[in-house]
PAKELUM-756847 format. One record per residue (C-alpha): x negated, y negated, z; residue number from 1; residue in three letters. Coordinates in steps of 0.001 Angstrom, whole numbers. Example, Ala and Ser with C-alpha at 12.3 -4.5 7.8 and 13.67 -1.06 7.14 Angstrom:
BEGIN
-12300; 4500; 7800; 1; ala;
-13670; 1060; 7140; 2; ser;
This chain:
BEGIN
-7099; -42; 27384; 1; unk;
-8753; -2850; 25524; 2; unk;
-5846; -6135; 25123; 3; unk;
-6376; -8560; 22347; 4; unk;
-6100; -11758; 24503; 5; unk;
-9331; -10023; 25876; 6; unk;
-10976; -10498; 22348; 7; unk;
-9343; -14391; 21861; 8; unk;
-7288; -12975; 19151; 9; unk;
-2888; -13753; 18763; 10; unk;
134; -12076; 17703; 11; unk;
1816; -12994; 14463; 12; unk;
4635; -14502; 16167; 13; unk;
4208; -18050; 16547; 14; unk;
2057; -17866; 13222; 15; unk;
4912; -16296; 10807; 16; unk;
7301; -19461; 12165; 17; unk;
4835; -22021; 11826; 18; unk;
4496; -20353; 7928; 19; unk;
8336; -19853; 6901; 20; unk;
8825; -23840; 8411; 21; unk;
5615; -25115; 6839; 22; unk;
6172; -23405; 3193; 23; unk;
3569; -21333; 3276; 24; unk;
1908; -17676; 3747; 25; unk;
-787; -16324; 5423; 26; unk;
-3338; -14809; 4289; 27; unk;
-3994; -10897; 4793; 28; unk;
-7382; -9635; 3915; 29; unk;
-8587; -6636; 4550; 30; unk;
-12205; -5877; 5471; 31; unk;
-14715; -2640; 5874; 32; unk;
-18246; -4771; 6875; 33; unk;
-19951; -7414; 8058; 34; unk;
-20071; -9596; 4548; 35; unk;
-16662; -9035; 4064; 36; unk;
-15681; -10151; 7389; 37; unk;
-18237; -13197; 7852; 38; unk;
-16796; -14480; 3874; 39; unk;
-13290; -14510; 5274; 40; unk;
-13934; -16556; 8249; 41; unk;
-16065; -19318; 6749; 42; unk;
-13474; -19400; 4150; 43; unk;
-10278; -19968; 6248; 44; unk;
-12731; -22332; 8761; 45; unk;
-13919; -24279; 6015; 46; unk;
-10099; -24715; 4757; 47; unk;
-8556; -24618; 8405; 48; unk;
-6499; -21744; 7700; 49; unk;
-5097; -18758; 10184; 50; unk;
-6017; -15936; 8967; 51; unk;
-4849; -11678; 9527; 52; unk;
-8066; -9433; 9946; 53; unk;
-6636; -6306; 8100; 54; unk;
-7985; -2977; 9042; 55; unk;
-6746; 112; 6955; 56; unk;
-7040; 3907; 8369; 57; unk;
-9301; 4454; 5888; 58; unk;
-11646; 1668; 6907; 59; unk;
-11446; 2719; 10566; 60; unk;
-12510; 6110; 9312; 61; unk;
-15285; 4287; 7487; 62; unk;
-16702; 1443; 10152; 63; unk;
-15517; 3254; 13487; 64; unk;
-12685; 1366; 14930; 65; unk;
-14781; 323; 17916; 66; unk;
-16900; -1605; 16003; 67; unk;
-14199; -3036; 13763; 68; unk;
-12454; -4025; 17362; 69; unk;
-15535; -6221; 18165; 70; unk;
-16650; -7569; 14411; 71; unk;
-13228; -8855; 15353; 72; unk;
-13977; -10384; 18433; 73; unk;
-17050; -11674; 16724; 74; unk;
-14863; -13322; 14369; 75; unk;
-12920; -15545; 16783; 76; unk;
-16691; -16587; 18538; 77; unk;
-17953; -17055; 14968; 78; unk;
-15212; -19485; 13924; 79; unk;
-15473; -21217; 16720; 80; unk;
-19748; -21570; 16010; 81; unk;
-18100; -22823; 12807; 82; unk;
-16378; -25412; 14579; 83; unk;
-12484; -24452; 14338; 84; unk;
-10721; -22199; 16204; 85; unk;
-8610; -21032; 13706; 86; unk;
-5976; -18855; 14770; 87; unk;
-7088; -14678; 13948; 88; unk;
-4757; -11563; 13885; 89; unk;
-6063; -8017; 13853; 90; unk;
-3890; -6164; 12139; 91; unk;
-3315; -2343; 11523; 92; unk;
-2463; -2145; 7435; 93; unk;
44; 988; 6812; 94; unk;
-125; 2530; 10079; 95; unk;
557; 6652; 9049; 96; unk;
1986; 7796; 12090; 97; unk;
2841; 6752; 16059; 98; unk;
-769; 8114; 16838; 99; unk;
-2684; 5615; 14783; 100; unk;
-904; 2776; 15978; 101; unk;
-700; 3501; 19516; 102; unk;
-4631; 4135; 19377; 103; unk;
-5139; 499; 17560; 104; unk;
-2877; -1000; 19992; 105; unk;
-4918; 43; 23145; 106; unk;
-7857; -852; 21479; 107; unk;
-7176; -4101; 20875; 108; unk;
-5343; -4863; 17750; 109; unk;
-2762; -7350; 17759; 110; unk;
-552; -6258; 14969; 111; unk;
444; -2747; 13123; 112; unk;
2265; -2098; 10739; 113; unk;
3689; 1534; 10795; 114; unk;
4686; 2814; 7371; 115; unk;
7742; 4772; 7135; 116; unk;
8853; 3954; 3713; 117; unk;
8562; 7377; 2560; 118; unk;
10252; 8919; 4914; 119; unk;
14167; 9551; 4906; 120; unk;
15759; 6373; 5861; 121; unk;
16798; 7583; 9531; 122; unk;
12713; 8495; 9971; 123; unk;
11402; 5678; 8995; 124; unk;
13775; 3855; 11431; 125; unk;
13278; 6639; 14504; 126; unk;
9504; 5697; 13993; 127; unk;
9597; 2106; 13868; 128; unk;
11259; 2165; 16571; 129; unk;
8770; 4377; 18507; 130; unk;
6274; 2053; 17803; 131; unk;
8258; -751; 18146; 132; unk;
8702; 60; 21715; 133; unk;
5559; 1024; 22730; 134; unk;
3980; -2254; 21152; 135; unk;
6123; -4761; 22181; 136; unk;
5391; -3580; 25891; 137; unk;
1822; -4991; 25211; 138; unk;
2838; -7889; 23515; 139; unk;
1598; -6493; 19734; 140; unk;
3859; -7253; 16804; 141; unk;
5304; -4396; 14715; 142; unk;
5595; -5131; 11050; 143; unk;
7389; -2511; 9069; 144; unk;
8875; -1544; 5759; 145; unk;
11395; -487; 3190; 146; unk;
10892; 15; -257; 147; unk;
8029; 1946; -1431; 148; unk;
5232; 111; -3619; 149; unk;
3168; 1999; -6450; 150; unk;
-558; 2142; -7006; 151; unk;
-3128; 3852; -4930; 152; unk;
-5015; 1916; -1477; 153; unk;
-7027; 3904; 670; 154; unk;
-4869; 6808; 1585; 155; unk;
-1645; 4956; 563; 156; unk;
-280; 6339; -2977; 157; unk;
2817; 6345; -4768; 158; unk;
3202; 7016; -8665; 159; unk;
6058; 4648; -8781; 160; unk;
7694; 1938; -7122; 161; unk;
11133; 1861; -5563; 162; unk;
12409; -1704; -4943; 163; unk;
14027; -2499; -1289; 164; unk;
18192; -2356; -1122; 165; unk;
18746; -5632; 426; 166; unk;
21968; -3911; 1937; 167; unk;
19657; -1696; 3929; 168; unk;
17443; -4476; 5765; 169; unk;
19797; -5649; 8537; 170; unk;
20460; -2561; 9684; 171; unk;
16587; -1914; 9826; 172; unk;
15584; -4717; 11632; 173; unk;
18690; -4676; 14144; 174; unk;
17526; -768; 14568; 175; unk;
14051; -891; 14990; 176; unk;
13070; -4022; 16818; 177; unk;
10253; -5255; 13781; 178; unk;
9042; -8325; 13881; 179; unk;
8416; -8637; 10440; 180; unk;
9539; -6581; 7199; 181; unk;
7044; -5349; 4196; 182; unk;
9074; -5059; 975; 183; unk;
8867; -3962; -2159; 184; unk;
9716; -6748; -5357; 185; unk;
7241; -4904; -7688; 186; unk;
4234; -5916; -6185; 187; unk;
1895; -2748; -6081; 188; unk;
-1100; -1154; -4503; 189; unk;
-4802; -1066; -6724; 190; unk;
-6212; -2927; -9392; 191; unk;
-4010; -1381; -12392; 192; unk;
-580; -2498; -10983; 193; unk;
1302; -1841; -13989; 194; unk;
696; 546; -16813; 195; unk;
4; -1043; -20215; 196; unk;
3426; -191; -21502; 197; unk;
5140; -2206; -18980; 198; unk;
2800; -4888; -20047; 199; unk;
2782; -7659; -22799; 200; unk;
-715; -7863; -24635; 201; unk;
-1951; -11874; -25144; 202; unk;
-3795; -12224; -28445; 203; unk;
-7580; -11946; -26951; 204; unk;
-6461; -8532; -25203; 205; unk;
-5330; -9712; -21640; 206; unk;
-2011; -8012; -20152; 207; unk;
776; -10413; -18696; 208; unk;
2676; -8181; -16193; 209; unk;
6451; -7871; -15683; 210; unk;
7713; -11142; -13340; 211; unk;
8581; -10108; -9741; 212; unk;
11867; -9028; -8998; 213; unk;
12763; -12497; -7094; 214; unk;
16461; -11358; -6773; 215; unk;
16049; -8948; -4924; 216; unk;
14117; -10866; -2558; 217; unk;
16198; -13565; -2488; 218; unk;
19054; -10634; -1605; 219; unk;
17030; -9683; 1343; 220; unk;
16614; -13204; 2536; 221; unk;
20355; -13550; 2438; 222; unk;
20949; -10642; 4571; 223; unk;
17838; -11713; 7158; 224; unk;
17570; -15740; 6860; 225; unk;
14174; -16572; 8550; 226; unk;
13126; -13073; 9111; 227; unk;
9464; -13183; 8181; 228; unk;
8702; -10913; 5089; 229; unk;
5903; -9788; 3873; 230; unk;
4232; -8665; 341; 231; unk;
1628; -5431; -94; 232; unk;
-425; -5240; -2838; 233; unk;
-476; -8668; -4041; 234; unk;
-4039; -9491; -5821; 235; unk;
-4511; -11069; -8675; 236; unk;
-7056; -8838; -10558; 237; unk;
-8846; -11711; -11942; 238; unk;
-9875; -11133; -15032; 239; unk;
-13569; -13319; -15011; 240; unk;
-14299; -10090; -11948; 241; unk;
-13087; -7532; -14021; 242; unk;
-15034; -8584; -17219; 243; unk;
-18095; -8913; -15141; 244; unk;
-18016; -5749; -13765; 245; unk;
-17344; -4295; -17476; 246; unk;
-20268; -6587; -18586; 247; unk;
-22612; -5290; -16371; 248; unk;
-22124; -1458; -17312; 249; unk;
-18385; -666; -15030; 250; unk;
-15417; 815; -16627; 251; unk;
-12016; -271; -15085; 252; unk;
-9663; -622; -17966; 253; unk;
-6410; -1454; -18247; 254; unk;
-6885; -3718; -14562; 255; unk;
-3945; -6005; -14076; 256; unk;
-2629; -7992; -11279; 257; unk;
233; -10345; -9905; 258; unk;
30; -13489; -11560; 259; unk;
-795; -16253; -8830; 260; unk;
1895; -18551; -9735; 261; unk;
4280; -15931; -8695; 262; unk;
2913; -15596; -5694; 263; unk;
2659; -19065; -5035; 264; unk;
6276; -18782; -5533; 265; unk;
7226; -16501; -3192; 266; unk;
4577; -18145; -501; 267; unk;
7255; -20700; -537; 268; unk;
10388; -18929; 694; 269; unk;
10651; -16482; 3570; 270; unk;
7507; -14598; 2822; 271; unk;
5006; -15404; 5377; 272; unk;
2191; -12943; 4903; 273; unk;
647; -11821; 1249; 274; unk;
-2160; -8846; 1723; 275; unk;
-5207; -9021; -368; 276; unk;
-7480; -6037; -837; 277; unk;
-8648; -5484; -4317; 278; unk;
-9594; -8823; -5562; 279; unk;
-12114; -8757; -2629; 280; unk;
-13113; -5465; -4032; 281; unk;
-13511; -6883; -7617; 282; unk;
-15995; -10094; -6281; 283; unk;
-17838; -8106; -4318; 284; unk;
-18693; -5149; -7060; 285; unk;
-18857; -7840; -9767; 286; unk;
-21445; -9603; -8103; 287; unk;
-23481; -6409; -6652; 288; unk;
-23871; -5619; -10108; 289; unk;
-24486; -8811; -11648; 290; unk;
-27653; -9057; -9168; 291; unk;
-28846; -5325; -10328; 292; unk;
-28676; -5869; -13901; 293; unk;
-30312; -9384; -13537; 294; unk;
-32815; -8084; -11090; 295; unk;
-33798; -4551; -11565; 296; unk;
-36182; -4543; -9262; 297; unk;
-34313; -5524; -6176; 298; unk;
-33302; -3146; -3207; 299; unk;
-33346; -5310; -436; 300; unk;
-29319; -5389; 641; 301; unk;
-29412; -9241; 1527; 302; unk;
-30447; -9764; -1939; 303; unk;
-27480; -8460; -3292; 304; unk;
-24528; -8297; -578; 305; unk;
-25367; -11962; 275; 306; unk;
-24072; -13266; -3177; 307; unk;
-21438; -11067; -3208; 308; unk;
-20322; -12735; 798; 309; unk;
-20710; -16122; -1182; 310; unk;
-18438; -14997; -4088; 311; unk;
-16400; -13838; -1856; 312; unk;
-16227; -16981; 627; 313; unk;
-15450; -19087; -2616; 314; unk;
-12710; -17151; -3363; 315; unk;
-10768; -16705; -264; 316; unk;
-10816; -20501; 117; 317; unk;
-9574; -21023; -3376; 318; unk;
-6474; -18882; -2540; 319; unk;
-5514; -20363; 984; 320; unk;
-5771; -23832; -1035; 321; unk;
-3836; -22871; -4382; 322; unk;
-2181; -19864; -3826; 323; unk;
-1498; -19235; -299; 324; unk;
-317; -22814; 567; 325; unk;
-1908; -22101; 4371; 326; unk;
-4925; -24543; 4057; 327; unk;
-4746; -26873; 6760; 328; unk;
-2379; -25440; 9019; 329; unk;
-4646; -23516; 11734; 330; unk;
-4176; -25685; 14328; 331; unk;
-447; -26736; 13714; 332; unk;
């Protein structure tokens, strides 16, 4: 058994109460490579930010968890090259079963999340409670959730949402032992996270999407005051990536996101961790194939995965500054 204190990585403990006190949320962003991994850190170094190292079963698949395990150890010897040793979570993102979680928490994860939410509301409490238990004997933090989100992320899918009963989350967290609670306020999984019909159309073409449902979680805060909450599927979908990719010969219509202000919103109150998947996804694929169309000729990867690390870089900063609210607090 690998531990994370091995690796210089933390727990989200101490980091979710420094965020609910301080206003703010950290910043979740999930990662398959080396680019992806080396643009977070400089970004949350260069703005002094924690940061959560999310790893989905579907990237484990993809990079082989062992060397996920030590890109992540990497990361903490890399900020600290950098010059600030920022605080860094690895975390398991929607956990499928006991298995998966129990395997990433002996090798050296610091956080899963186990993902119930589809699951008959006694399951989903039986196993977040299994892996409650089994965690918390390591010193790992559990998060878990109720509510399901929509949209489609790695092996995660839902064709529509299902917004958390606030009545329901006491009862959960008294039950299970979570450290933390994912829920659903109509955030959602993907790039398209609303159809077109629940959409308003601006006069140049752009969709405005539905507001969050900030009642409910203002509901679930009532029932769990300070409980540290967290929001899935929560990118932007800016629309300067998704006309570059289009621009450069992709086709993702119809590509809508949460409107930062809201999140900003939300960063505010109890909600102490926002994850962040496809906007990286967007930079990186709008820059790949800026540099192809501009330069034909290239096939040397550096040429073309180093901008897309810099886009990236620039725009993990720019949320932990103006969206996130968690530049400046790493070493609180």
């Amino acid at each position: 058994m690998v531990s994370y204190k091995e690796l210089g990585l933390v727990n989200t403990k101490d980091m979710f109460a420094k965020a609910i006190k301080g206003g703010y949320a950290i910043p979740a962003y999930n990662f398959n490579n080396m680019e992806q991994m080396q643009a977070i850190i400089q970004a949350c170094v260069e703005t002094k930010s924690p940061v959560i190292l999310q790893v989905s079963k579907g990237a484990r698949q993809y990079a082989n968890g062992i060397l996920l395990r030590n890109m992540a150890k990497g990361a903490v010897e890399y900020a600290h090259e950098l010059g600030c040793d920022i605080p860094i979570v690895l975390h398991l993102d929607h956990g499928p079963n006991f298995e998966v979680a129990k395997d990433c928490i002996d090798n050296g994860f610091s956080s899963v999340m186990i993902d119930g939410s589809a699951l008959p509301y006694d399951e989903n409490v039986a196993l977040t409670k299994k892996v409650c238990d089994y965690a918390h004997e390591h010193d790992v933090t559990v998060e878990g959730e109720l509510g399901v989100l929509g949209g489609v992320e790695d092996d995660v899918a839902a064709e529509e949402s299902k917004y958390t009963k606030p009545e329901e989350v006491q009862d959960f967290v008294s039950k299970t032992g979570v450290d933390s609670l994912a829920i659903s306020i109509g955030t959602s999984h993907g790039r398209c996270k609303f159809t077109p019909a629940q959409c308003t159309r601006t006069a140049d073409g752009i969709l405005v999407p539905p507001p969050l449902a900030f009642d409910v979680l203002e509901g679930v805060e009532k029932m769990i005051p300070g409980f540290p909450i967290v929001l899935h599927g929560s990118s932007s979908v800016p629309v300067e990536y998704v006309k570059m990719i289009e621009q450069f010969g992709g086709k993702i219509p119809d590509s809508v996101g949460i409107p930062e202000e809201q999140l900003r919103k939300a960063a505010k109150s109890a909600v102490c961790k926002i994850n962040i998947d496809s906007d990286g996804r967007l930079a990186m694929t709008a820059m790949i194939r800026k540099v192809f169309a501009e330069h034909p000729d290239e096939f040397d990867p550096r040429k073309y995965l180093g901008p897309a690390r810099d886009e990236l870089k620039k725009m993990y900063a720019r949320k932990n500054i103006e969206v996130l609210g968690s530049a400046g607090h790493a070493l609180d």
